[in-house]
N, C-alpha and C positions, 0 to 999 in steps of 0.2 A: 495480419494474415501474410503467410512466407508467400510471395511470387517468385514465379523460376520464369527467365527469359534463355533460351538453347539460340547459339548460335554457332557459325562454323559450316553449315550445310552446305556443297553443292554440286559438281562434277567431277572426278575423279576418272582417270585412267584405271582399268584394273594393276593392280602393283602400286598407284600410287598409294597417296597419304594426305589426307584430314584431320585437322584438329577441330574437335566440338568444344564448344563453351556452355558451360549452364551460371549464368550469372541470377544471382539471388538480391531480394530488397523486400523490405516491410520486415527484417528477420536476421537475424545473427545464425549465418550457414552452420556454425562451429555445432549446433544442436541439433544438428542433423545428420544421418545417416542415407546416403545420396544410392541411387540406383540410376543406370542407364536403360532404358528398353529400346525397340526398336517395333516398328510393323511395316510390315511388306504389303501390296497391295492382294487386298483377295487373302492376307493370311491374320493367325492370330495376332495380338501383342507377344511379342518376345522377350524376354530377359537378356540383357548385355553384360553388365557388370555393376558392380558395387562397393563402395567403398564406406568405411565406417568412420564416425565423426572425427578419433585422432589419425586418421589416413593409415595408421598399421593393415590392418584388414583389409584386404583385396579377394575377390571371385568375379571368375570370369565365368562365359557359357563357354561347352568345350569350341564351338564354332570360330570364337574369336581367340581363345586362348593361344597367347603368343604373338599374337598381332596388334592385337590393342590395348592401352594403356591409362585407368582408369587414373587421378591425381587430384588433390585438391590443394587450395592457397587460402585456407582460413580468413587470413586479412584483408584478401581478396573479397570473400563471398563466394568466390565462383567455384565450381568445380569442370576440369577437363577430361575429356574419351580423345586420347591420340592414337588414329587408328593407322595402321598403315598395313599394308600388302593388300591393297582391298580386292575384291573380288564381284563379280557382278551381282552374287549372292547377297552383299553385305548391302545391296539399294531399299532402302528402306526411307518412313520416317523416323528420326531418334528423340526419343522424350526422355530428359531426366526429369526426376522427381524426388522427394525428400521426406522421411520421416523423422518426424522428434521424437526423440531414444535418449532414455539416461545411459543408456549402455555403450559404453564409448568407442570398444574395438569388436563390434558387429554390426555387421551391414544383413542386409534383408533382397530375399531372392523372389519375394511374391510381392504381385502388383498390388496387391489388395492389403497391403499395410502401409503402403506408400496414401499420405493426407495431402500431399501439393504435388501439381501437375505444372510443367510446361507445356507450352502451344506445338512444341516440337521442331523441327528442324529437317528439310529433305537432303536426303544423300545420292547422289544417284552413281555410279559405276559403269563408265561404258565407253566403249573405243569409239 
């Protein structure tokens, strides 16, 4: 069973910059097709971005687009969200998660096809 551990979370200036980590074990990341979400308190889940198993494929939500920088290190395991210009908007918790896809350059925008969850990671934004 893939476990995703998210790290990276935690105080940021607005304008600053965050690097999130989702580190992967029990599981070869490379078969996975990785999504970022996020939840604010009091709101839904959200969609961040996603990136597809051979990292070609990138989508973002228009909210972060241009800001944040989804990336993965296969040999690694992990995959990264480099966010930067944050905004007090962007406070949230951030959970990646992973689905197994033979389909190598698509990634996936709904939470409900995503099979492994990380415990999440808080971000918070504030002067």
């Amino acid at each position: 069973q893939l476990q995703l551990v998210e790290s990276g979370g935690g105080l940021a200036q607005p304008g600053g910059s965050l690097r999130l980590s989702c580190a992967a074990s029990g599981g070869t990341l490379g078969g996975y097709a990785i999504g970022w979400f996020r939840q604010a308190p009091g709101e839904e889940r959200e969609w961040v971005a996603c990136i597809s198993r051979s990292g070609i494929s990138v989508n973002y939500a228009d909210s972060v687009q241009g800001r944040f920088t989804i990336s993965r290190d296969n040999a690694k395991n992990t995959v990264y969200l480099q966010m930067n210009s944050l905004k007090p908007e962007d406070r949230a918790i951030y959970y990646c998660a992973a689905r197994n896809t033979v389909y190598v350059n698509t990634c996936f925008l709904q939470a409900p096809v995503y099979d492994n969850w990380g415990q999440g990671t808080q971000v918070t934004v504030s002067s």
